[in-house]
MDTraj code that builds the backbone (N, CA, C; nanometers):
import mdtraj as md
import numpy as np

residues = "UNK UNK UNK UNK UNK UNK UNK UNK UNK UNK UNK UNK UNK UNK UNK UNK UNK UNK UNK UNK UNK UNK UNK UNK UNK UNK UNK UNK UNK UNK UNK UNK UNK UNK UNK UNK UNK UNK UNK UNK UNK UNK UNK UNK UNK UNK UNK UNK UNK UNK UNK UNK UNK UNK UNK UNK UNK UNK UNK UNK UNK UNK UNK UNK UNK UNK UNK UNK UNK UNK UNK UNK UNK UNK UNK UNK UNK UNK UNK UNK UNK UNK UNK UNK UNK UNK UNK UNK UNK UNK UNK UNK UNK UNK UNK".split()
xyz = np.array([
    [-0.8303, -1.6594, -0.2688],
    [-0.7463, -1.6492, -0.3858],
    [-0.6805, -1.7846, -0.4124],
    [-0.6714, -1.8328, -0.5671],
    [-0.6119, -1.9524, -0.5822],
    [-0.4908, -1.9497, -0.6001],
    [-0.4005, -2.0323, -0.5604],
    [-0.2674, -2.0839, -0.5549],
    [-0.1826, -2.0122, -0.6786],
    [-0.2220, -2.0620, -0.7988],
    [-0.1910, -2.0134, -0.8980],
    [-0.2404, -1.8339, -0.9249],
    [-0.2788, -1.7788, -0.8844],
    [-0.3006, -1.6270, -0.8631],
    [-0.1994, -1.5770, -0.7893],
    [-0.1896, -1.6530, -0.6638],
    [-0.1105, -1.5346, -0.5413],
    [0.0962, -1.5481, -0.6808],
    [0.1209, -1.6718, -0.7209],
    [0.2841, -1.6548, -0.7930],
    [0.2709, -1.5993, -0.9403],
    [0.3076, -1.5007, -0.9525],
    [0.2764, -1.4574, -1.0805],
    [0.3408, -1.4751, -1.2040],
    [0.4847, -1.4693, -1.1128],
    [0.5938, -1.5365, -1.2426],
    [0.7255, -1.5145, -1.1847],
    [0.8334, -1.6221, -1.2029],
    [0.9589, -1.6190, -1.1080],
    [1.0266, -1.4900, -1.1796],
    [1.0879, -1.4719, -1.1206],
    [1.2168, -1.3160, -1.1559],
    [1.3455, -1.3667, -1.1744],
    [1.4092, -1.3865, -1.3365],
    [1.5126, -1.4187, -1.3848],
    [1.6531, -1.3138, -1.4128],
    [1.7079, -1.2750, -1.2917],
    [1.7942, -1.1721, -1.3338],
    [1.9649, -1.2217, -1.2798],
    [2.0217, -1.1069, -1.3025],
    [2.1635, -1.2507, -1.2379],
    [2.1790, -1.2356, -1.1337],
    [2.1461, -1.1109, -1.0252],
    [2.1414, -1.1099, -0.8533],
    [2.0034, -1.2571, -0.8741],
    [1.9458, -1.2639, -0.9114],
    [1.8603, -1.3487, -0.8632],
    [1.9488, -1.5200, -0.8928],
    [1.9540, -1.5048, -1.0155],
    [2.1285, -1.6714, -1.0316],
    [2.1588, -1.6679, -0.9665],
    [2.2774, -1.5864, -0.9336],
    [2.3552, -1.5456, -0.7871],
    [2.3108, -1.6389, -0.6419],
    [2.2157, -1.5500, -0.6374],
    [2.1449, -1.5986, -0.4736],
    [2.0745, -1.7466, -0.5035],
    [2.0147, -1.7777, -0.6229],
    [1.9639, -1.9203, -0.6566],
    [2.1086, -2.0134, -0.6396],
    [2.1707, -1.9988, -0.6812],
    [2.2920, -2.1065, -0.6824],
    [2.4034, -2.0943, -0.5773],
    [2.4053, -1.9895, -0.4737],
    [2.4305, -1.9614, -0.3607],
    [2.4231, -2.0091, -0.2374],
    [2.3078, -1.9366, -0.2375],
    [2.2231, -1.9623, -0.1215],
    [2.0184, -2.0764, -0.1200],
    [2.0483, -2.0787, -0.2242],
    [1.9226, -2.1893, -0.2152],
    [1.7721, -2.0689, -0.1889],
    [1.8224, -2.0162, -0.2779],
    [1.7137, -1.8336, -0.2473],
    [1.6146, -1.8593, -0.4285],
    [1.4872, -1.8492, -0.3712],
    [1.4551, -1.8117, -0.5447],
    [1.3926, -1.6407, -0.5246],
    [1.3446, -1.5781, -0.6065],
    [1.2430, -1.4636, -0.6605],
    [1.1409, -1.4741, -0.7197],
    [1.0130, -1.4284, -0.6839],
    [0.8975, -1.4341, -0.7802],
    [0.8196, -1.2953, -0.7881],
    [0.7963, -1.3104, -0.8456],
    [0.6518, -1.1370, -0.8317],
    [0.5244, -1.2387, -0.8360],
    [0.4909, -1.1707, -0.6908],
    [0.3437, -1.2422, -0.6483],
    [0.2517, -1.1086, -0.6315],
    [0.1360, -1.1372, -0.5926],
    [-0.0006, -1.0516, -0.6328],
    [-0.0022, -0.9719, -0.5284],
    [-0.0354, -0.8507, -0.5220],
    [-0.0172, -0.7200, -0.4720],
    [-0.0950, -0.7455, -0.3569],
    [-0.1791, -0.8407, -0.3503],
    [-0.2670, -0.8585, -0.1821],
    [-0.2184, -0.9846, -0.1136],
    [-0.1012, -1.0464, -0.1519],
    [-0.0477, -1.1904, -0.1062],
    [0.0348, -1.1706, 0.0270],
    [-0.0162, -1.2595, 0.0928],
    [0.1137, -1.2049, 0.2685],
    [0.2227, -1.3182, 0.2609],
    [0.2955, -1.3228, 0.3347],
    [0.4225, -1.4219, 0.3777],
    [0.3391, -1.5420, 0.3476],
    [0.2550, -1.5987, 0.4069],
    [0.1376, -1.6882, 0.4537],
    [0.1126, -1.7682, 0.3218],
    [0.0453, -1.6622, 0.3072],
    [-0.0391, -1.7094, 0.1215],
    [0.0848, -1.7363, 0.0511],
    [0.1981, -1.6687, 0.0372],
    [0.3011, -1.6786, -0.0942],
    [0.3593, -1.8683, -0.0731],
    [0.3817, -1.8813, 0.0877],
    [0.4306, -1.9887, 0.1666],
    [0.3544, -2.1076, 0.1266],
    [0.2439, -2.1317, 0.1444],
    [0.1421, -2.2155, 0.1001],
    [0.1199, -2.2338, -0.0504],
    [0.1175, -2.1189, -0.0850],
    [0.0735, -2.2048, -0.2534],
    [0.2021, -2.2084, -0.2837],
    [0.3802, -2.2236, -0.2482],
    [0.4681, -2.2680, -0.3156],
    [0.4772, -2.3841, -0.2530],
    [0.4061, -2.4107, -0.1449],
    [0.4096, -2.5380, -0.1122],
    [0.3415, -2.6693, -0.1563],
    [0.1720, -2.5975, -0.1980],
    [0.1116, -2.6647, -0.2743],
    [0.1616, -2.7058, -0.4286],
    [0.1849, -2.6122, -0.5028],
    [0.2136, -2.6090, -0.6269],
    [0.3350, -2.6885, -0.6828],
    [0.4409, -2.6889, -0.6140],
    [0.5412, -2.7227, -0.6613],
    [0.5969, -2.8129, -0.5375],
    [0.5562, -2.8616, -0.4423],
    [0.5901, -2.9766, -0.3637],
    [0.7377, -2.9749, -0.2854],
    [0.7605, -2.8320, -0.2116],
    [0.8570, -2.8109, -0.1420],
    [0.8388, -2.7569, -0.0382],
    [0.9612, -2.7268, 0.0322],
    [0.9273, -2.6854, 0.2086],
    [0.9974, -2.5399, 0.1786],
    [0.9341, -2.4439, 0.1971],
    [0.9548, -2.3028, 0.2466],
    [1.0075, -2.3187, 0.4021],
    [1.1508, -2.2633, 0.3964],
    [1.2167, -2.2311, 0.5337],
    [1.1565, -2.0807, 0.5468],
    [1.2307, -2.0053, 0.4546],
    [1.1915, -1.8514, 0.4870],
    [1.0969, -1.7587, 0.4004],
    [1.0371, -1.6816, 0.4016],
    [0.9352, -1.6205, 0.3033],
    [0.9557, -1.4692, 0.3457],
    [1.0439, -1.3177, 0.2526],
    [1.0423, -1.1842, 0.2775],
    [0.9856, -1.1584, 0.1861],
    [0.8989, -1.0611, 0.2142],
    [0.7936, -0.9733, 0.1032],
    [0.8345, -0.8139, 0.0713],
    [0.8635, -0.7502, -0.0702],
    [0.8965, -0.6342, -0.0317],
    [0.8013, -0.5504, -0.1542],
    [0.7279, -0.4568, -0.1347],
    [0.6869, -0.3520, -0.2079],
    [0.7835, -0.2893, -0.2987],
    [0.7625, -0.2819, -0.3908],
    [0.8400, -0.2472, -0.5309],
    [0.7644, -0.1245, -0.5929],
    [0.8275, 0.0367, -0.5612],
    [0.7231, 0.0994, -0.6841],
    [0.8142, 0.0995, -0.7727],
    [0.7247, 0.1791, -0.8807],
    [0.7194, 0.1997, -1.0100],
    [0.8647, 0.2955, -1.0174],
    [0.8978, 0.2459, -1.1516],
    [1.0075, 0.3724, -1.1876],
    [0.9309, 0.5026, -1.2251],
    [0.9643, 0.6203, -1.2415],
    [0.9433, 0.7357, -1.3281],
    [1.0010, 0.7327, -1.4699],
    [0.9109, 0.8168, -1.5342],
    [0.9974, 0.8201, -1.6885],
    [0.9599, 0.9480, -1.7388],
    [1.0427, 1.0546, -1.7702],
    [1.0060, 1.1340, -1.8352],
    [0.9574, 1.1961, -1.9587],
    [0.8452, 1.1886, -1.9798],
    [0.8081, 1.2500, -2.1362],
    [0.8020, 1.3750, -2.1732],
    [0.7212, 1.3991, -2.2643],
    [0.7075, 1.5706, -2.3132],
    [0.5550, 1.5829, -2.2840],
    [0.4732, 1.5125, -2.1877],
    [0.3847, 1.5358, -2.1582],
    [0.3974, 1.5496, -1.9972],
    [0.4972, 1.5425, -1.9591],
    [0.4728, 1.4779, -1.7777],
    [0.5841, 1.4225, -1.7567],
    [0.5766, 1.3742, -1.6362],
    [0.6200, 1.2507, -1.5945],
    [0.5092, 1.0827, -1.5542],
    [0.5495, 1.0135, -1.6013],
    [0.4860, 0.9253, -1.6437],
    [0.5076, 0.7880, -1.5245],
    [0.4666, 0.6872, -1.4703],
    [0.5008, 0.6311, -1.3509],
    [0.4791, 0.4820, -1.4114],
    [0.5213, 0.4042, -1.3190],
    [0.5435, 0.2746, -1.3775],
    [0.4549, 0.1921, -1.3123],
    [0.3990, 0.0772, -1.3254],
    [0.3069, -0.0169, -1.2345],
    [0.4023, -0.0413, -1.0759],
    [0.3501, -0.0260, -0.9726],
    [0.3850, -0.1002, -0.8304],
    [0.3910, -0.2285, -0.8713],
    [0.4687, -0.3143, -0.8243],
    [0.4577, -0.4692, -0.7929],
    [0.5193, -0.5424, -0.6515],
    [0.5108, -0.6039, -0.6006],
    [0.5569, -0.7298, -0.5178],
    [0.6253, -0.8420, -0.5326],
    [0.7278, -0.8473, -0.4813],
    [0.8147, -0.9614, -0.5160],
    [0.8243, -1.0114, -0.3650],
    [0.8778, -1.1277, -0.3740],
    [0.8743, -1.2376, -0.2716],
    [1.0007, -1.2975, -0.3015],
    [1.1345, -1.3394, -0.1693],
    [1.1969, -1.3955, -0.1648],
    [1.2174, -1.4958, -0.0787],
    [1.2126, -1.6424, -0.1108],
    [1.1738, -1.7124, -0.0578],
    [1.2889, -1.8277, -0.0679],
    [1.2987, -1.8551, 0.0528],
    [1.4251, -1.9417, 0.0875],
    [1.3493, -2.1254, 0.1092],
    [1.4434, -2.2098, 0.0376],
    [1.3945, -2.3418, 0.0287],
    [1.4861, -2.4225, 0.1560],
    [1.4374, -2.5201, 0.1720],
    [1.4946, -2.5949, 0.2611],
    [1.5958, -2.6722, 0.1515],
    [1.7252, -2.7319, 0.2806],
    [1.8403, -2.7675, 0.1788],
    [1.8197, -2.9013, 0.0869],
    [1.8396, -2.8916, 0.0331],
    [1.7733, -3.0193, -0.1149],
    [1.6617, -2.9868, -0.1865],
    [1.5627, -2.9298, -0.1389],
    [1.4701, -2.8944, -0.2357],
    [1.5049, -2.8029, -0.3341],
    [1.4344, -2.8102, -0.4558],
    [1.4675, -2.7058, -0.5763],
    [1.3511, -2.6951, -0.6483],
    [1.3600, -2.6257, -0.7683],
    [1.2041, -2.5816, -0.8109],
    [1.2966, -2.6186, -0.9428],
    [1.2260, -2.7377, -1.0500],
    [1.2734, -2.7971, -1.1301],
    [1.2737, -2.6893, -1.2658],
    [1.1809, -2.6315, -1.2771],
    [1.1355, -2.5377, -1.4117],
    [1.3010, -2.4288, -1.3613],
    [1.3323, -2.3963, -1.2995],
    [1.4887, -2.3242, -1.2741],
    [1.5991, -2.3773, -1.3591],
    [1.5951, -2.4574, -1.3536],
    [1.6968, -2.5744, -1.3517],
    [1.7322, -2.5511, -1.5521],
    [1.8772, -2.5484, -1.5900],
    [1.9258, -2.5197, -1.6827],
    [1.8877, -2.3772, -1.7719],
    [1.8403, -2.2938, -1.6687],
    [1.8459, -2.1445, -1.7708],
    [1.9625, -2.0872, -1.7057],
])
top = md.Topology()
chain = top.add_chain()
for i, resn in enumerate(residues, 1):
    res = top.add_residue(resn, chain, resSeq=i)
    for name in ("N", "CA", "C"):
        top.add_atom(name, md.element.get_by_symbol(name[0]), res)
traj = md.Trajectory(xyz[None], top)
């Protein structure tokens, strides 16, 4: 799998600000077959920083109720991944 496959897209919410301007923590939703390993490496490749820590957590789907059922939401994977102190991921930077 290529680099650009396993990060799918960072996760902009304000627990995620929070812990970005905190603790030196970002969020991403990475690809449903990506391990600690893989997520570690292609943020290393891609964007030219040192991964201290890498937690992976399974995310299901919400429920939603219709007038047909109940209806389920996509599973995803997110990755929280801790930078070493000084590094930063520039595309962050002023949202």
């Amino acid at each position: 799998m290529e680099d650009n496959q396993i990060i799918l897209r960072p996760m902009l919410t304000e627990k995620t600000s929070l812990a970005r301007s905190s603790g030196n923590k970002y969020y991403f939703e990475v690809h449903k077959k990506a391990n600690k390993v893989m997520v570690k490496q292609a943020l290393e490749n891609l964007f030219d920083v040192n991964v201290v820590k890498c937690n992976i957590s399974n995310v299901q789907g919400k429920s939603k109720r219709t007038r047909f059922g109940i209806r389920y939401g996509k599973n995803w994977k997110k990755a929280l991944v801790t930078l070493k102190e000084g590094d930063r991921f520039d595309f962050f930077e002023g949202i």
